[in-house]
C-alpha positions as CSV (number, residue, x, y, z in Angstrom):
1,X,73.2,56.7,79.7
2,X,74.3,58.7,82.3
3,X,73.4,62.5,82.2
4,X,77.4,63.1,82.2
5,X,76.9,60.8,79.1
6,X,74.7,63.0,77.6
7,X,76.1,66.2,77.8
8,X,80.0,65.0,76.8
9,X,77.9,63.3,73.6
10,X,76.4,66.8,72.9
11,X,79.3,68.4,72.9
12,X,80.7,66.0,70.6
13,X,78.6,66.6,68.2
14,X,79.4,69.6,67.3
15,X,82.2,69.7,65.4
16,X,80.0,66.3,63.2
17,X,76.9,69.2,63.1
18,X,75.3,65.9,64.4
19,X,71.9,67.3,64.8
20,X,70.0,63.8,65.2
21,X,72.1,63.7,68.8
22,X,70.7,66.5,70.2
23,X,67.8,66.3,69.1
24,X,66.9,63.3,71.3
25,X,68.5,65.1,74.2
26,X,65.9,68.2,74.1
27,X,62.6,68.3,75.9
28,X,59.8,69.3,73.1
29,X,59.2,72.0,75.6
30,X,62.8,72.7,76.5
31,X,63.2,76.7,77.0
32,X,66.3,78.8,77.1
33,X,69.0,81.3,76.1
34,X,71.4,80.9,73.8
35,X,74.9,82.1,72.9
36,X,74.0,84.9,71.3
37,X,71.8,86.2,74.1
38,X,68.3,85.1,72.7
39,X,65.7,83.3,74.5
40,X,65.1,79.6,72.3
41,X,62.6,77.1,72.2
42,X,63.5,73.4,71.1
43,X,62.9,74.3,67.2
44,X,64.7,78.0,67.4
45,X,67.7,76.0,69.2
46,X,68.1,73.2,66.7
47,X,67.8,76.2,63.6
48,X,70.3,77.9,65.2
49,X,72.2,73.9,65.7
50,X,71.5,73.8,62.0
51,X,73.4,77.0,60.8
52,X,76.4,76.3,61.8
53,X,79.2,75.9,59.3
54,X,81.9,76.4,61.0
55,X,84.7,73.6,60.8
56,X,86.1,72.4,64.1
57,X,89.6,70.7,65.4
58,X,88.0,70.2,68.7
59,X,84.7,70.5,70.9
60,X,84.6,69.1,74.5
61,X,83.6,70.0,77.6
62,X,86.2,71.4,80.0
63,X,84.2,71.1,83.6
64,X,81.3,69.8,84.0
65,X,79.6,69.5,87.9
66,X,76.7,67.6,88.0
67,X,74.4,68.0,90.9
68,X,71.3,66.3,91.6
69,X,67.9,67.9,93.5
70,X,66.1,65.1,94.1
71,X,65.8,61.8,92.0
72,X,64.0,63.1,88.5
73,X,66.2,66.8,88.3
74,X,69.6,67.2,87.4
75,X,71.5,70.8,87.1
76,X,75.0,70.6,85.2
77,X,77.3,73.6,85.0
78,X,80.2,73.4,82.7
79,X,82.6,74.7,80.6
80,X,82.8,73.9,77.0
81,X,85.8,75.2,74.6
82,X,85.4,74.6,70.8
83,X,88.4,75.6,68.4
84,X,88.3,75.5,64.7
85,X,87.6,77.5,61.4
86,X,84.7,79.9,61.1
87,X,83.2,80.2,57.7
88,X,84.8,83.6,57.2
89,X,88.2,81.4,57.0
90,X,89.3,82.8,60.4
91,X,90.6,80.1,63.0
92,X,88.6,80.7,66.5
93,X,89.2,79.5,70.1
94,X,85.6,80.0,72.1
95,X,84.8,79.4,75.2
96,X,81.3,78.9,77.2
97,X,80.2,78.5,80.2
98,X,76.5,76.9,80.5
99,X,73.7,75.7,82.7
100,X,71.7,73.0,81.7
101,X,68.3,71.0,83.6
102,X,67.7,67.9,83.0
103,X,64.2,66.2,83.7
104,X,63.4,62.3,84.2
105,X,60.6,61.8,82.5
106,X,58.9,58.3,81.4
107,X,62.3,56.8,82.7
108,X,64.5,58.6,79.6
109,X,66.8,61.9,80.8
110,X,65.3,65.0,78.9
111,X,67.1,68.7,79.0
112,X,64.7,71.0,79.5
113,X,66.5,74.3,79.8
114,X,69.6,75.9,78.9
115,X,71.4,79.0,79.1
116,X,74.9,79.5,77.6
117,X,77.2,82.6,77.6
118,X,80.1,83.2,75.4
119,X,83.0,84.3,77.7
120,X,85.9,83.9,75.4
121,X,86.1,83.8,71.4
């Protein structure tokens, strides 16, 4: 699967709270900063995955650009929108804009950090 793969099937999971998904995407020593401006590890990230209840008409990514340094490191910038129902029974519209690096490691693609910032929503 194709790193492009990867990150249009994470964003897909989303609106499924499919946790198993990105949990097989994430380095165990992933780093990074998440929506609500906090720096995560793998297991703070997927607690945070796991919180979510919000219900969701749509998740998918926007842009993505997908540029590779060299043949084991892959950098992805994109833009994701998610729209739905948040638990408070309010509908949202969000949008993100993230970076992500991925890793080749023993052969299987591995994101090892991430930083996402809410710019709409």
């Amino acid at each position: 699967m194709s790193v492009r793969e990867m990150e249009e099937n994470w964003e897909a999971s989303i609106p499924s709270h499919d946790i198993s998904t990105v949990q097989g995407f994430v380095a165990s020593d992933f780093v990074g900063i998440s929506s609500h401006g906090k720096f995560v590890d793998k297991s703070s990230m997927l607690a945070e995955f796991k919180k979510d209840t919000d219900t969701y008409k749509s998740a998918k990514n926007e842009k993505l650009n997908v540029k590779a340094f060299g043949p084991n490191v892959v950098v992805v910038t994109g833009r994701a929108r998610e729209k739905g129902t948040g638990k408070d029974r309010k509908a949202f519209d969000r949008t993100f804009l993230f970076t992500d690096t991925w890793m080749l490691r023993n052969g299987q693609w591995q994101c090892v950090a991430s930083q996402i910032t809410k710019v709409k929503g």
